[in-house]
Residue frames as qw, qx, qy, qz and C-alpha x, y, z in Angstrom:
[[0.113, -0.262, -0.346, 0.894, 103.13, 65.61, 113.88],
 [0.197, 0.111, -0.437, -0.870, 100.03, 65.94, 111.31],
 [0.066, -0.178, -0.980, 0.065, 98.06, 63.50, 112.44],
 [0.414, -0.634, -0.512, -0.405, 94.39, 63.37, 112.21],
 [0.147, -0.154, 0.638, -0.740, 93.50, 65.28, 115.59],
 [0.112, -0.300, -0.937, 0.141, 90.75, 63.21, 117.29],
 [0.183, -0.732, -0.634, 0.169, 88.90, 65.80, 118.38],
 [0.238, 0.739, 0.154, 0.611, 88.47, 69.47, 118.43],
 [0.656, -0.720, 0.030, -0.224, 89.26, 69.33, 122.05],
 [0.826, -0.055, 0.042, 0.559, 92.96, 68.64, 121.34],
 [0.278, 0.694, 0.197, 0.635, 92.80, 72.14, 120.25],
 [0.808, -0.347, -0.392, 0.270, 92.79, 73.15, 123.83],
 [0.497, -0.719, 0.208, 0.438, 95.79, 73.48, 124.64],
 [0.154, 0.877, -0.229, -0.393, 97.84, 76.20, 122.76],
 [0.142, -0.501, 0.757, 0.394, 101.17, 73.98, 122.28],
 [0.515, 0.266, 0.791, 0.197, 99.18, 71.13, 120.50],
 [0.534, 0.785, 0.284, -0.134, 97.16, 73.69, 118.06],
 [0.190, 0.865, -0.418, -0.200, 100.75, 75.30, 117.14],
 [0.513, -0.088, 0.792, 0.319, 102.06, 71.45, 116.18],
 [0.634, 0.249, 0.727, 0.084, 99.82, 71.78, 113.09],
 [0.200, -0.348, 0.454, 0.795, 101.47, 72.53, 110.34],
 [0.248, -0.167, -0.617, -0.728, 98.38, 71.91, 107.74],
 [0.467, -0.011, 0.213, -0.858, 94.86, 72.63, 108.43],
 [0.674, -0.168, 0.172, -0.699, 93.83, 69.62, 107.25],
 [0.391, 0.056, -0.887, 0.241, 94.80, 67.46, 109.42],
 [0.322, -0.017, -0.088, -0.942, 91.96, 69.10, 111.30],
 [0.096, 0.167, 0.976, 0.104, 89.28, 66.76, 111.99],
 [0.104, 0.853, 0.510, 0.052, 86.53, 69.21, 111.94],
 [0.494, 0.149, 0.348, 0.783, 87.35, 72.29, 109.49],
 [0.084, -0.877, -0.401, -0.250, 85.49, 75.04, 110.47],
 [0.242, 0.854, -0.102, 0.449, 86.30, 78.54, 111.89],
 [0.621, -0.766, 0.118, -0.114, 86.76, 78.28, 115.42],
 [0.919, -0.237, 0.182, 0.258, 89.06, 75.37, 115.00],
 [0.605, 0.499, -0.064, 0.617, 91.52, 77.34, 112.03],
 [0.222, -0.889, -0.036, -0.400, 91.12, 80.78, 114.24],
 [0.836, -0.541, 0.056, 0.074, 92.32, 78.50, 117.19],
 [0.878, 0.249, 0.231, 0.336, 95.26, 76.80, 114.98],
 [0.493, 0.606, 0.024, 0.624, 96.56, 80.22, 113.12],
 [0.389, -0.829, 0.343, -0.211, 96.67, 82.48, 117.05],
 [0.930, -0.327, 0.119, 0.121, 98.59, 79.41, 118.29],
 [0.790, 0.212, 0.135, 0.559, 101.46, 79.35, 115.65],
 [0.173, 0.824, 0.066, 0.535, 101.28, 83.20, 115.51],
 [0.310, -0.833, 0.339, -0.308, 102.29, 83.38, 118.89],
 [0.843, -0.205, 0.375, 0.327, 104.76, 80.89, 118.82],
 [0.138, -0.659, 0.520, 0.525, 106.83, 82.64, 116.10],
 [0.370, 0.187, 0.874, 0.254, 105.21, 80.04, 113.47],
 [0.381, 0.412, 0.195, -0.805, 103.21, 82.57, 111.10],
 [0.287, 0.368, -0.673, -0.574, 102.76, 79.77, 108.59],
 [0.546, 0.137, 0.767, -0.307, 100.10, 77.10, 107.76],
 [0.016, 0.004, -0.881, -0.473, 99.48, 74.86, 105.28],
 [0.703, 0.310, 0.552, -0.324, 95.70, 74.12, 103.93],
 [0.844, 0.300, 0.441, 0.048, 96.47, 71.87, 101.64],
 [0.691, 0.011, 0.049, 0.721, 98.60, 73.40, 98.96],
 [0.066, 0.844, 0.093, 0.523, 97.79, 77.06, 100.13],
 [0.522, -0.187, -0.556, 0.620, 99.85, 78.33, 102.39],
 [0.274, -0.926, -0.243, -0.085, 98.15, 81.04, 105.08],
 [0.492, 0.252, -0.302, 0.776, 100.33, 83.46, 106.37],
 [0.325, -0.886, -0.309, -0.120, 99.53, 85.84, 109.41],
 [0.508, 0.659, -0.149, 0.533, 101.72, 88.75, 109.83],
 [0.608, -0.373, -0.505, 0.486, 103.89, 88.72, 113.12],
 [0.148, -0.932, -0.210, -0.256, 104.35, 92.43, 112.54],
 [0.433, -0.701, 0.552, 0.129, 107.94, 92.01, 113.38],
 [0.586, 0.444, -0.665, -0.129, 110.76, 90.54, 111.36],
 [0.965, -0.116, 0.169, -0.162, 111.03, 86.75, 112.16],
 [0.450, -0.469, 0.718, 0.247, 114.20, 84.53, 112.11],
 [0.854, 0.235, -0.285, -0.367, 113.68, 82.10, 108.82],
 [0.809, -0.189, 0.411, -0.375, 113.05, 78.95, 109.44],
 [0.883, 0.380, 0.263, 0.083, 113.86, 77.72, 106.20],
 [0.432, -0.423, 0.320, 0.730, 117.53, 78.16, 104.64],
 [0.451, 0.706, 0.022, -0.546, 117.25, 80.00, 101.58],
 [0.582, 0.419, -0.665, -0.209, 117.72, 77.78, 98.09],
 [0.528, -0.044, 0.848, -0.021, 117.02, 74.07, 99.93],
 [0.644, 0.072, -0.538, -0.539, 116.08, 72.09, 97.76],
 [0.585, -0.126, 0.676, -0.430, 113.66, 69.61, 99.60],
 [0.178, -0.126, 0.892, 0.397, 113.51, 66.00, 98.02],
 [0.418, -0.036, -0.161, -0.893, 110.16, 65.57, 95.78],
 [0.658, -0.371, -0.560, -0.338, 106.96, 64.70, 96.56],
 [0.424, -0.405, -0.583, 0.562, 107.65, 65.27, 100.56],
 [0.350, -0.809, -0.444, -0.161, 106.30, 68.01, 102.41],
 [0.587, 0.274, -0.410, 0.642, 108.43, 70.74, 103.87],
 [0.026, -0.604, -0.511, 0.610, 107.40, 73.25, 107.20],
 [0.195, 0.844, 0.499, -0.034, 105.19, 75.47, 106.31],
 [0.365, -0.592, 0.126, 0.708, 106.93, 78.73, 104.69],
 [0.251, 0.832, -0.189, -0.458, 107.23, 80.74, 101.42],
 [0.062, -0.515, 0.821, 0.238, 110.42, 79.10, 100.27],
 [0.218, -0.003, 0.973, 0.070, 108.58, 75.66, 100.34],
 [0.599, 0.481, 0.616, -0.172, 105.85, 76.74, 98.17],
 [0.461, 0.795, -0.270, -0.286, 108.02, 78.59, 95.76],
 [0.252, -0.370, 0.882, 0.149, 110.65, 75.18, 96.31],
 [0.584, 0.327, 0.743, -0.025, 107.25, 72.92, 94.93],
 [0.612, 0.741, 0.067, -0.269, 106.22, 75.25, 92.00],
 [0.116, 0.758, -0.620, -0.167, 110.10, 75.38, 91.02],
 [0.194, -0.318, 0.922, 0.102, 110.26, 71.52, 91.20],
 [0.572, 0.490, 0.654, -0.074, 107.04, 71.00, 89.03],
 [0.431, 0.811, -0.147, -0.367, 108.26, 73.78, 86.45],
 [0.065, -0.466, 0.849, 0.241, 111.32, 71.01, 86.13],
 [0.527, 0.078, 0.845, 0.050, 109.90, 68.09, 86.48],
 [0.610, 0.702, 0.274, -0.247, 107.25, 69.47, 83.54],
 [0.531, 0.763, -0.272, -0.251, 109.99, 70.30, 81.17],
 [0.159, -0.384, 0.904, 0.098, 112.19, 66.97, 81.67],
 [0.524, 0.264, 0.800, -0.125, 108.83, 65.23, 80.44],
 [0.255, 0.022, 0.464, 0.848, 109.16, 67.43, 77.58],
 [0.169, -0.790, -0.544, -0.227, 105.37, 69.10, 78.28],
 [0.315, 0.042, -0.213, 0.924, 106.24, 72.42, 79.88],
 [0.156, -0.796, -0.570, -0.129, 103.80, 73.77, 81.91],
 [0.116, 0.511, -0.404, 0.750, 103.83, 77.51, 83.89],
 [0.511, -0.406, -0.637, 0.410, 103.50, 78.30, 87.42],
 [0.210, -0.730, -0.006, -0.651, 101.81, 80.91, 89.20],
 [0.275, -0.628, -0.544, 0.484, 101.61, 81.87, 93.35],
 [0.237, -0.636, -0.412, -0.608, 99.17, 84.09, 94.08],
 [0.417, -0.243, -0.545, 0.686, 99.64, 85.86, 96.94],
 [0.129, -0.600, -0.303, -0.729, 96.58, 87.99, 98.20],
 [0.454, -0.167, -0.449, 0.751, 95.98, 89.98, 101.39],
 [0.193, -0.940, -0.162, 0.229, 94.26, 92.69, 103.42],
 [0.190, 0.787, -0.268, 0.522, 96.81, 95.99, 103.22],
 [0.096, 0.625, -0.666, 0.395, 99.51, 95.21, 105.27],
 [0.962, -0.001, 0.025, -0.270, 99.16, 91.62, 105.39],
 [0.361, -0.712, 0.493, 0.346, 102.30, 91.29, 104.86],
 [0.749, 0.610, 0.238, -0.102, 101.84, 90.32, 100.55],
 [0.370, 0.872, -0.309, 0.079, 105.30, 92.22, 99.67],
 [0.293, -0.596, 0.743, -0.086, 107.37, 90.39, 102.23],
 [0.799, 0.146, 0.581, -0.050, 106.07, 86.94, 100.76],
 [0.885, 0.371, 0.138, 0.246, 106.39, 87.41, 97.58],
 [0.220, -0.859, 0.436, -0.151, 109.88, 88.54, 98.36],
 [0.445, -0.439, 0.779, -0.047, 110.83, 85.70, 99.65],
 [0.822, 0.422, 0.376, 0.071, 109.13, 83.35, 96.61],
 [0.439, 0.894, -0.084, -0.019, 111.10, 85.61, 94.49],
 [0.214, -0.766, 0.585, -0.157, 114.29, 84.96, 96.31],
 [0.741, -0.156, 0.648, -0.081, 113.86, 81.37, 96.45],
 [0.865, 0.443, 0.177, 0.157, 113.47, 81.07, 92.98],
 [0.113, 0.972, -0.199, 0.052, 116.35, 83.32, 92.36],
 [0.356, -0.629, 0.689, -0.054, 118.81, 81.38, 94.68],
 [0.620, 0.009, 0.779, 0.094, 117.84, 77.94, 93.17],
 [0.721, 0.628, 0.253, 0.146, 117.45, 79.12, 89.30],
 [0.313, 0.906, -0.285, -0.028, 120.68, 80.65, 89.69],
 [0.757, 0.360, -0.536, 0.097, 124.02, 79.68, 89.62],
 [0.797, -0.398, -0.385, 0.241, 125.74, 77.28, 92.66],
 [0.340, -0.923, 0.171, -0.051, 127.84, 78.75, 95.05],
 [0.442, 0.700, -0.559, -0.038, 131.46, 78.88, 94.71],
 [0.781, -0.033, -0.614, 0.111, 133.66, 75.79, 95.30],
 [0.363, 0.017, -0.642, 0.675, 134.17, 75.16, 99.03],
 [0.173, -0.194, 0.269, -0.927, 131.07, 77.21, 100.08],
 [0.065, -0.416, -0.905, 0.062, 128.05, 75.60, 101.91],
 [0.228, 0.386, 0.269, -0.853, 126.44, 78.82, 101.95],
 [0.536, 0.584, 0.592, 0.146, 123.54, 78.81, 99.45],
 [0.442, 0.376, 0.279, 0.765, 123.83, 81.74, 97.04],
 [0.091, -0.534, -0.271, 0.796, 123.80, 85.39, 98.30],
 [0.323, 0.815, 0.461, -0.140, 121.39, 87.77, 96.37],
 [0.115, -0.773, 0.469, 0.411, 124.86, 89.76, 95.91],
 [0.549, -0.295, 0.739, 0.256, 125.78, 86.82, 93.77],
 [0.527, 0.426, 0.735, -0.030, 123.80, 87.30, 91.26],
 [0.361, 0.323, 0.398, 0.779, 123.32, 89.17, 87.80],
 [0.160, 0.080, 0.017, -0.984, 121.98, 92.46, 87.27],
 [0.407, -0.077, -0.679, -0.607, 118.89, 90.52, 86.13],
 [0.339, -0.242, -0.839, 0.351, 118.49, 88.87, 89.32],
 [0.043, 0.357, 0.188, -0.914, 118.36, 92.46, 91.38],
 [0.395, -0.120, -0.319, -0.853, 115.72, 93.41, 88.55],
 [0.497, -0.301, -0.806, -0.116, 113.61, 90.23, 89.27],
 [0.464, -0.230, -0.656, 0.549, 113.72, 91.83, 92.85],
 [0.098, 0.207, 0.144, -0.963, 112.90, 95.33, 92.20],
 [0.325, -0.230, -0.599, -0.695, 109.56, 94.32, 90.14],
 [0.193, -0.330, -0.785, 0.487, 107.34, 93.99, 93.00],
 [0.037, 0.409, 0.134, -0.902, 106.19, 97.42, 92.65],
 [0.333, 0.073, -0.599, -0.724, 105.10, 96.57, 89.06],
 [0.227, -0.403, -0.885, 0.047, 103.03, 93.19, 90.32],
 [0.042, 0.486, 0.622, -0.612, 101.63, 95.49, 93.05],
 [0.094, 0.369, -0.165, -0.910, 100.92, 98.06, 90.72],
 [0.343, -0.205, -0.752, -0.525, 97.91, 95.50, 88.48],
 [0.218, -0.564, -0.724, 0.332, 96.14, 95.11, 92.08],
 [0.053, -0.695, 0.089, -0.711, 96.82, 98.67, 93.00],
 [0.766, -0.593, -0.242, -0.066, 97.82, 97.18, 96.34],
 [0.419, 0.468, -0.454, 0.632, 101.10, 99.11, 96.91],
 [0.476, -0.691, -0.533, 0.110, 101.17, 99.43, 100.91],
 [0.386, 0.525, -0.226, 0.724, 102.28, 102.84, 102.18],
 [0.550, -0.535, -0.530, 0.361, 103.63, 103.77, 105.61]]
């Protein structure tokens, strides 16, 4: 569904520009053609897009179903839809893989924005993801991943610090 597009004239039509989940797949990378790409998904309920490993977001300005279950774990080295979760699912499976090779490395996402971009609801959800998959499984018999309730008091902190992050930008948003 990523394929090279032939032509910037595949762009077109709406439903093909909202197939493409990274930007560059993209045979010519310029503004018109992302502009084209990021309205498409945005009005399709798709406010995510890969370029390369940055993911774009464009705020729907309305909560959104997720797309992604919270805590997959997606196998490595593959490519999941575009989404939060699956770039806080890659940093979280390169902070492992680094310390099973006995080199520990960190991991940052950077998550930057206009005012009310929607910056707080993202990293939210990174925050959550790591949360649900660095904490413990869900009891026996449950296919649910882990509920945010499930967690320690430590979690919940991990959750309320937002305010601090914003607070080094000064990019709190207020309504």
């Amino acid at each position: 569904r990523n394929e090279l597009l032939e032509a910037d004239a595949d762009l077109a039509d709406p439903a093909r520009a909202a197939q493409v989940e990274d930007l560059t797949c993209l045979r010519y990378l310029h503004e018109p053609s992302i502009m084209q790409v990021l309205r498409a998904r945005a009005y399709t309920d798709q406010p995510y897009t890969f370029l390369s490993g940055i993911l774009i977001s464009v705020n729907p300005l309305r909560e959104l179903e997720e797309t992604v279950p919270l805590g997959f774990r997606q196998q490595p080295g593959t490519r999941s839809a575009p989404h939060p979760f699956s770039l806080a699912e890659t940093a979280f499976q390169q902070l492992c893989f680094s310390a099973k090779v006995g080199q520990p490395c960190a991991q940052s996402v950077v998550i930057a924005g206009e005012s009310g971009a929607g910056k707080t609801e993202a990293a939210k959800r990174v925050l959550r993801h790591l949360i649900a998959r660095a904490g413990r499984p869900p009891p026996a018999g449950s296919e649910a991943a882990p509920s945010i309730a499930s967690h320690s008091q430590i979690d919940q902190q991990l959750l309320r610090i937002n305010p601090i992050l914003e607070s080094f930008g000064n990019a709190a948003t207020l309504r």
